[in-house]
C-alpha positions as CSV (number, residue, x, y, z in Angstrom):
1,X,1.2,-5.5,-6.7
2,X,-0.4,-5.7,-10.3
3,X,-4.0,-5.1,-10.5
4,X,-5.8,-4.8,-13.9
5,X,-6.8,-1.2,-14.2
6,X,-9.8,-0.1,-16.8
7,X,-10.0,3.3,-18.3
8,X,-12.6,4.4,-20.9
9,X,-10.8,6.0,-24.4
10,X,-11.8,7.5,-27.5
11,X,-9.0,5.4,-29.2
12,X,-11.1,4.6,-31.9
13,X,-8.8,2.9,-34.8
14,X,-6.0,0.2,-35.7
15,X,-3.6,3.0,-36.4
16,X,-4.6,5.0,-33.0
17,X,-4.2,1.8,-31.2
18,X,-0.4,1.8,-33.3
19,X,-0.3,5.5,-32.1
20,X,-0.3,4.5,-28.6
21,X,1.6,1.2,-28.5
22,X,5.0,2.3,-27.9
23,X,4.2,4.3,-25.1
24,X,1.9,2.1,-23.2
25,X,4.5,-0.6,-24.2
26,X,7.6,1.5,-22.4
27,X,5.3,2.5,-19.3
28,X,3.5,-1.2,-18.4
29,X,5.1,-3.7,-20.5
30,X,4.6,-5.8,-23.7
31,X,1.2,-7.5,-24.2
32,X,0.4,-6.2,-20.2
33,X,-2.3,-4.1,-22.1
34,X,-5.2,-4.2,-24.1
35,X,-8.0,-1.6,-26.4
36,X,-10.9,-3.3,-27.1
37,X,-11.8,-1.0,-30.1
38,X,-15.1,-2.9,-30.7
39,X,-16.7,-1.8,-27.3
40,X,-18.3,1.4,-27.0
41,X,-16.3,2.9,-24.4
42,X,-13.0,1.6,-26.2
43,X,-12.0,0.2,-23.1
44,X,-8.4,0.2,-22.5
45,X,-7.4,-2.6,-20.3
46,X,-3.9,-2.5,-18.7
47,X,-2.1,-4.8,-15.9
48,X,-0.3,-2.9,-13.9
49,X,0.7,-1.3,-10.7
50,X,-2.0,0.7,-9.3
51,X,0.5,3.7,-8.9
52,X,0.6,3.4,-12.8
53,X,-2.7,5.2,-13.4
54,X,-2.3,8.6,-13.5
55,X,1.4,8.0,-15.7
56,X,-1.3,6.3,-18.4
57,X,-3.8,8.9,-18.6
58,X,-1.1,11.5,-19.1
59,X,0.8,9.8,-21.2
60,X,-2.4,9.1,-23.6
61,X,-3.8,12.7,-22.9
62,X,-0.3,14.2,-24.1
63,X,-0.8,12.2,-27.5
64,X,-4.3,13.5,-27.9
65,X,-6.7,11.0,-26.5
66,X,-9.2,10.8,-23.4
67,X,-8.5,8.6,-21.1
68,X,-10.8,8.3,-17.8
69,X,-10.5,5.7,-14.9
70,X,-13.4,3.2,-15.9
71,X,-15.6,3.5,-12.3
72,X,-17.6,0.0,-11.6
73,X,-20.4,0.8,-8.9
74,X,-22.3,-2.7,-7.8
């Protein structure tokens, strides 16, 4: 079951977003993901299987950038 997952990144530029877009695009899908690089946190916005998490935080880590599940407390 898909669920949009949120992680916070220090992808911070067009061509880091470039940097990232072929493997985000192999592990989740074409246009299944998004960086808004004009937030703060440069949230990273993904649809995806929840079992997918820890496969995208490698995967960015391994190309040099931090990415850490976004936590929401209410």
């Amino acid at each position: 079951m898909k669920s949009i997952l949120l992680f916070i990144t220090n992808i911070q530029h067009y061509h880091d977003r470039m940097n990232v877009t072929p493997v985000l695009d192999e592990l989740v899908g074409e246009d299944c993901w998004f960086v808004d690089l004009s937030d703060t946190d440069k949230v990273l916005r993904v649809e995806a299987d929840a079992d997918k998490e820890p496969f995208i935080i490698v995967a960015l880590e391994k190309l040099g950038f931090c990415c850490n599940r976004f936590v929401h407390d209410c």
